[in-house]
N, C-alpha and C positions, 0 to 999 in steps of 0.2 A: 504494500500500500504506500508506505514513505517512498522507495522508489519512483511508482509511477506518478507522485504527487510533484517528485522534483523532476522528472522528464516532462512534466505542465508544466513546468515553472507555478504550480499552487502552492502558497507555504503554509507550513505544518499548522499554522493557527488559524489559517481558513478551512481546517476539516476536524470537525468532534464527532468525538466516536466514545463509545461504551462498549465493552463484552463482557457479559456479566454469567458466570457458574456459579450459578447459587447463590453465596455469601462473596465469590471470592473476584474480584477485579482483574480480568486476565487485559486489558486493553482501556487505558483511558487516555486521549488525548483531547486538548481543551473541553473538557467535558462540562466545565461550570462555564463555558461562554455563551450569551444569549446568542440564536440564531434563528435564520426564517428558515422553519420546517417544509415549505410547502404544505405536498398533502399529504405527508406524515404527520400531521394537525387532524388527522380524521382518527388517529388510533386514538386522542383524550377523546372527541366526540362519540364516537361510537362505544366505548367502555361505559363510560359515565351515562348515554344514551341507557344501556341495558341493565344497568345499576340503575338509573333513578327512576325507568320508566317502565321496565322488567319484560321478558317473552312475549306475553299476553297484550303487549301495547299495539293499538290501531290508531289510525289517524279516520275519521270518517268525513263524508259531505252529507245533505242535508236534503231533499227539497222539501218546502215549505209552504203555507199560505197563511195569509190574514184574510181569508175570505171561505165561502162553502163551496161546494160542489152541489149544483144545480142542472139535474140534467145531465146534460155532456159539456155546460160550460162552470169554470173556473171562475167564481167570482169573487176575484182579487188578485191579489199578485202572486206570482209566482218568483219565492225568493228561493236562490241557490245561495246554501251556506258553505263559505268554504272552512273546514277541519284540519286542516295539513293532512290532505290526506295524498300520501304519496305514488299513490296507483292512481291517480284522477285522470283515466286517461280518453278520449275520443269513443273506447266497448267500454268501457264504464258510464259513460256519462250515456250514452243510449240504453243501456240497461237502467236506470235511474228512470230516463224517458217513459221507457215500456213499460214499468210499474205503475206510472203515471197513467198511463195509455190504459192500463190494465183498470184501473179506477174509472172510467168510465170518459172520463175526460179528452176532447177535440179541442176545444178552445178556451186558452186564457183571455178572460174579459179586461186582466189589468196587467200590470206594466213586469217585467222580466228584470227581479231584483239581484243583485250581486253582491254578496256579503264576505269582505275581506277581511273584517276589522280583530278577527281573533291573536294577529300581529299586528303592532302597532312600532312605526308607525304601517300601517295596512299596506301600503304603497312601497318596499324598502328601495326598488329599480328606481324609480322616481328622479329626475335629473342625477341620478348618479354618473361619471364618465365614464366613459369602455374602459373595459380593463388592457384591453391592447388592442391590436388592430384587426381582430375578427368581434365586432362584440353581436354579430348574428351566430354565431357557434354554440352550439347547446350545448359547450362546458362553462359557457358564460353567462346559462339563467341564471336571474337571482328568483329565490323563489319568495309566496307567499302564501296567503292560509286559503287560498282559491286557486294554485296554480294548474289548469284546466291545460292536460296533454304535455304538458312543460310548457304551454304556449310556442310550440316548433308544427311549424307550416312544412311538408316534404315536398320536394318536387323531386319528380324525373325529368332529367333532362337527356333528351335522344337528336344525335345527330347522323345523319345516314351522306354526309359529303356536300348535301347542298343545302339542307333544307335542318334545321332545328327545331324539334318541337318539345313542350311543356307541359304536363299534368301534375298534377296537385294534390296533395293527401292530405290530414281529410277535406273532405267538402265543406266549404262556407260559404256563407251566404252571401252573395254580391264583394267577392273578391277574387281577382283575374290575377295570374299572374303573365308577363310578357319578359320573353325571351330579348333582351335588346343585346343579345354578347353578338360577337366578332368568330365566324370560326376560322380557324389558321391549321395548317400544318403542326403537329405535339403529339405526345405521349398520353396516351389515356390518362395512364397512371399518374400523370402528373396535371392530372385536369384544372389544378387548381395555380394554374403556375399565374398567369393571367386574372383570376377571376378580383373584383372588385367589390365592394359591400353592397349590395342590394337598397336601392332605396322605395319607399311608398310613394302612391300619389293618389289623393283623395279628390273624387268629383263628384259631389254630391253626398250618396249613403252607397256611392261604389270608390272599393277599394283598388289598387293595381299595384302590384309588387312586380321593381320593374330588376332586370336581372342584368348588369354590368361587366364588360372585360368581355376575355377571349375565352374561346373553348373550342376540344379538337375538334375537329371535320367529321372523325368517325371514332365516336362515341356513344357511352350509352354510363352515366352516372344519375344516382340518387342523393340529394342533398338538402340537410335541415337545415331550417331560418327559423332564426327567430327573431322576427324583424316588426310584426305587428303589435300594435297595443293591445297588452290583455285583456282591457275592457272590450275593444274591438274583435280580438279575438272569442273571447269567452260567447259575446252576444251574435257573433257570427255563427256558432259552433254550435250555440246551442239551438238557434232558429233553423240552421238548416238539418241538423239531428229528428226534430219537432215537426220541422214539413216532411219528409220521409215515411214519418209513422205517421203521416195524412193531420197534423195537428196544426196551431193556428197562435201566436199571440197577437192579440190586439194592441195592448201598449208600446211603448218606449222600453230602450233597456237604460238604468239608471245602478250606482253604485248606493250600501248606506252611505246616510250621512253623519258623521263623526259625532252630532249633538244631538243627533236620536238616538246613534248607537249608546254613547254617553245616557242618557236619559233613561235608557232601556235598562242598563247596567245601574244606577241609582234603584231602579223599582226592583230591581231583580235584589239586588241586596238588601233590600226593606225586607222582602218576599221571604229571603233564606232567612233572616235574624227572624223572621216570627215562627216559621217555619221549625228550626232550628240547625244547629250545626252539621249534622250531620243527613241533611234533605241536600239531594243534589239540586242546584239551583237552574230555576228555568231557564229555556233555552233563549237566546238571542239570534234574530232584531225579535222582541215581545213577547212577551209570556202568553199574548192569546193566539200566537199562530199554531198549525199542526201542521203535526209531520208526515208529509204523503207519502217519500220515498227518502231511500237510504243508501249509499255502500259505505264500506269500510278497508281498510288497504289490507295486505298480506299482516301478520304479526311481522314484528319489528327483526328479528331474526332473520329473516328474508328477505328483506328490504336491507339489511346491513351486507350483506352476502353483497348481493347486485352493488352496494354504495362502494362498499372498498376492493371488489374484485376489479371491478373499472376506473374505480379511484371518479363516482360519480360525485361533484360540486355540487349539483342542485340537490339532492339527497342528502347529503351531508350539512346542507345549507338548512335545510327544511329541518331536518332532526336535531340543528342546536338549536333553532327560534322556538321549536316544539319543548325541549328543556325550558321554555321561559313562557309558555301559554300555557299548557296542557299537564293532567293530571292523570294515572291507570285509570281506570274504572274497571270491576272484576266479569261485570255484566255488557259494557259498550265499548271497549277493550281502552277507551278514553273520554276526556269530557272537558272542559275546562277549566280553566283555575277558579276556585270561588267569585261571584260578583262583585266582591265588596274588595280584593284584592286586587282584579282588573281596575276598578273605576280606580283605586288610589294610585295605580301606576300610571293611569291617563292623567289624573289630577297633577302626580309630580311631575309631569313631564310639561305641563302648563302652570306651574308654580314655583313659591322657594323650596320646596319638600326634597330634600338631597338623600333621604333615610329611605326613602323607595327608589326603585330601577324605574326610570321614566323610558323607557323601552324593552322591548322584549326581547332582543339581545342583550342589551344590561344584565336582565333577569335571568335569561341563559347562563354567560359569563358568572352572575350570583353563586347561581345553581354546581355550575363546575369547579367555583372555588371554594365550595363549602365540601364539596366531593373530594377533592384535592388536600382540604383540611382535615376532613375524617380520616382518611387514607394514611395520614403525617406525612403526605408531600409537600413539600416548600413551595409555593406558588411565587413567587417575587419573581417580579424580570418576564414570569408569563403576559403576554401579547395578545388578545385575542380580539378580529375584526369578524369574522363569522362561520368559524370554525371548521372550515374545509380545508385553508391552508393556500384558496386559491387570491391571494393576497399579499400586498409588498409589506404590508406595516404586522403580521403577526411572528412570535418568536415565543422560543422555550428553550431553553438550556438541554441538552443530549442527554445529562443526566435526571433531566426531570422526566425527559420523556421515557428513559429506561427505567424508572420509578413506576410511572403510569403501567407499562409494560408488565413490569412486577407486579405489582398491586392486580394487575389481569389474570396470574397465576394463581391468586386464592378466591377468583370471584368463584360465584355460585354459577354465573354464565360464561365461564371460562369454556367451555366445548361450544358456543354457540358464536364466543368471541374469536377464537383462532376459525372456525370454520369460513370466516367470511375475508380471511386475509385470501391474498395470492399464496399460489403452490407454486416456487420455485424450478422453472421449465414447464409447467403445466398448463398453468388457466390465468386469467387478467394478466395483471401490467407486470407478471415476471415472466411470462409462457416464454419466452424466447430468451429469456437470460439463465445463464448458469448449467447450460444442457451435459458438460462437459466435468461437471462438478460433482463432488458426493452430496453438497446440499439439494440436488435436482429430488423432486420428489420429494422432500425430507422439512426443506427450509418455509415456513409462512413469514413472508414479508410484504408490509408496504413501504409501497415506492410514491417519492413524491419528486415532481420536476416540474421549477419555471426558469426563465433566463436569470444565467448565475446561478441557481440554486438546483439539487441533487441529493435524493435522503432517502438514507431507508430505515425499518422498525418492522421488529420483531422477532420470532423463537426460531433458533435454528439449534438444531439437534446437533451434538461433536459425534467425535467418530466412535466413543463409546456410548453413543446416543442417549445421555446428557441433555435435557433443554437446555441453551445461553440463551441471554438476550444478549440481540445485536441493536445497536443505533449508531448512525454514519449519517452526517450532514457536511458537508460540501457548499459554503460560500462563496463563489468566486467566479469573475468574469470566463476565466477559461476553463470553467466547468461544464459547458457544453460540447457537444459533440463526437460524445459518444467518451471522453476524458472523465468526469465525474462521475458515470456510471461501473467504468474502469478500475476507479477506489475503491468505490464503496462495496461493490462486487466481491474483489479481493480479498475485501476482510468479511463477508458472508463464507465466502470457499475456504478460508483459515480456518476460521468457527468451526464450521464443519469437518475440517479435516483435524482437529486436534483434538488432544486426550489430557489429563493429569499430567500437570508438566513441563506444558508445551510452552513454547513464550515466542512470541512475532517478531 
């Protein structure tokens, strides 16, 4: 490892590392120094996720009314609640529909409600800046408590030499997309050499996603955007879902609004205090709507699988905000935090109240450092911006994170927590590293990479197969290509190749 670090020209204190057998420190270099993990940031998220929110935890959505069913019409609105629920996707949200459908119901008489507000602030995308120069790439959603399909638009895009044509996944309602690229002579595979950010154009209540740059002559690629407004997407999505199964809204699509939701959450926690403590508190937007239809995502277990095999952001993103909304429930697999706790977080965050998390990342961040506190990890120097790792400003010291790691060896979900790592040569973001290695097959690690930065974490088994924890982070300009991964690698294949003894 120190070799190939000084054939980089990287020096020895832009790369911290831990190997830890048990009690005994076989590998420490700048171990106490803060650095950006990347998305090696997803192993505190995801342990502390199944610690505080357990197996059994569901994210759900809602549909709803403030009005009856008359007939075959809807009289009232028809609110979609968003849950964090992580499977919200295009067959789910028609299954939701046909339940509806199933009730007897053709037409909504009022307006197609939208209910984000279970994160606050509900909007977290909201003039934020791209994170780099693809900010339509679907490791760049930021998610929210209605994130409807990831809000990712598919196209295929087929070109046969002369002619390029466009179709669209799924179907929404009054949005075209147009092919405006350039085809040239290129490499399929490299389809993207040319291609430029996709922009909107609105005329009228039609939408046009218009598609920029070059593309080969003879091709045939499928590609996600996420390039539309959620609200535009959500209300597209779900009126064209809704004509399909022959149904009808009458109204407008409109979003709550923050001083009803506010207002709702005032009554709702009058409601629990007389009630008493332990009555789960009515649902929001209003204690007189009911519930016509429901999903609920995979248990949390499976959902962590998929987040850290792919090393998925918007997953990871959704499961710290959910640490800071959301509570088990043994019967609804979730539910939300008390009324009277929500409204004080909305309060502090429009007041001097500094004793409450006036956001629900705040509350998250709370939550994993009280975790962090139980545990007897040292939290000081931890960074946290929204706990995926896909982020320039988050950091953890290698030794904390090998703490975290630790601390995963006496959980109770300890088989549920290494199941969802990568297998070394096998599956996710290590299938093609270390094939050559005795860690192949052996080693669970996550991998995390942005420019400049290179990390991995987790259990690799030595050669008397031994669990160690490894953790390798890699700061530094000439960390990329294919150099950084080089390191950190090396001292995964040592781990594993060593026994009692051994010394690097």
């Amino acid at each position: 490892m120190a070799k190939l670090a000084l054939a980089a020209g990287i020096p020895e204190d832009a790369i911290g590392a831990v190997v830890l057998r048990g009690d005994t420190i076989l590998v420490s270099n700048a171990a106490d120094t803060a650095m950006n993990p990347a998305s090696t940031m997803k192993v505190v998220t995801t342990l502390v996720g199944l610690e505080q929110l357990g197996p059994a935890f569901r994210g759900r959505t809602e549909l709803r009314s403030n009005g009856s069913i008359v007939g075959n019409v809807l009289k009232g609105d028809l609110i979609l609640r968003g849950g964090a629920d992580m499977d919200l996707n295009a067959d789910a949200l028609t299954h939701l529909l046909e339940r509806l459908r199933s009730l007897g119901v053709r037409k909504v008489a009022g307006d197609l409600v939208l209910d984000r507000q279970l994160f606050q602030p509900a909007r977290p995308d909201t003039g934020l800046p791209p994170f780099d120069e693809a900010p339509e790439a679907y490791y760049n959603v930021i998610p929210d408590a209605l994130l409807l399909n990831m809000n990712m638009l598919y196209v295929e895009l087929a070109a046969n030499g002369r002619t390029l044509t466009a179709s669209m996944l799924p179907e929404l309602d009054k949005v075209d997309v147009k092919p405006a690229l350039t085809l040239v002579d290129g490499d399929c595979t490299k389809w993207d050499a040319g291609w430029q950010p996709p922009t909107v154009e609105r005329r009228g209540a039609r939408l046009t996603v218009v598609l920029h740059g070059t593309f080969p002559r003879h091709c045939r690629k499928n590609v996600g955007l996420n390039v539309l407004d959620r609200d535009d997407y959500a209300d597209r999505l779900v009126r064209a879902t809704w004509q399909r199964l022959g149904g009808t809204i009458a109204g407008k699509t409109r979003t709550v609004d923050l001083a009803t939701y506010t207002s709702t959450l005032a009554a709702s926690a009058v409601a629990q205090g007389a009630l008493g403590s332990d009555t789960p508190p009515p649902a929001t937007p209003a204690e007189q709507t009911t519930l016509l239809a429901e999903h609920v995502s995979r248990a949390l277990p499976e959902l962590v699988r998929d987040m850290l095999k792919t090393s998925d952001n918007a997953l990871a993103r959704t499961l710290f905000l959910s640490l800071g909304s959301l509570q088990p429930d043994p019967l609804l697999g979730s539910r939300p935090l008390p009324a009277g706790e929500r409204l004080a977080m909305l309060m502090a965050a429009h007041g001097p109240d500094k004793t409450v998390p006036a956001t629900t990342a705040a509350r998250a961040e709370q939550a994993i450092r009280q975790w962090l506190k139980e545990q007897q990890i040292d939290g000081n120097g931890i960074v946290f911006e929204n706990g995926s790792g896909l982020s320039r400003t988050e950091r953890i010291r290698p030794v904390q994170l090998a703490a975290v790691l630790r601390a995963g060896q006496t959980s109770p979900w300890l088989p549920e927590f290494q199941a969802s790592l990568p297998i070394a040569a096998i599956d996710g973001t290590m299938r093609k590293r270390l094939k050559d290695s005795p860690a192949a097959g052996r080693a669970r690690i996550k991998t995390g990479t942005l420019n400049g930065v290179v990390a991995v974490a987790g259990y690799v088994p030595d050669a008397n197969g031994e669990e160690c924890i490894v953790v390798a982070i890699v700061n530094h300009e000439r960390a990329g290509n294919g150099v950084g991964r080089g390191i950190v690698d090396a001292l995964i294949d040592w781990t594993a190749s060593s026994s009692a003894g051994s010394a690097m």
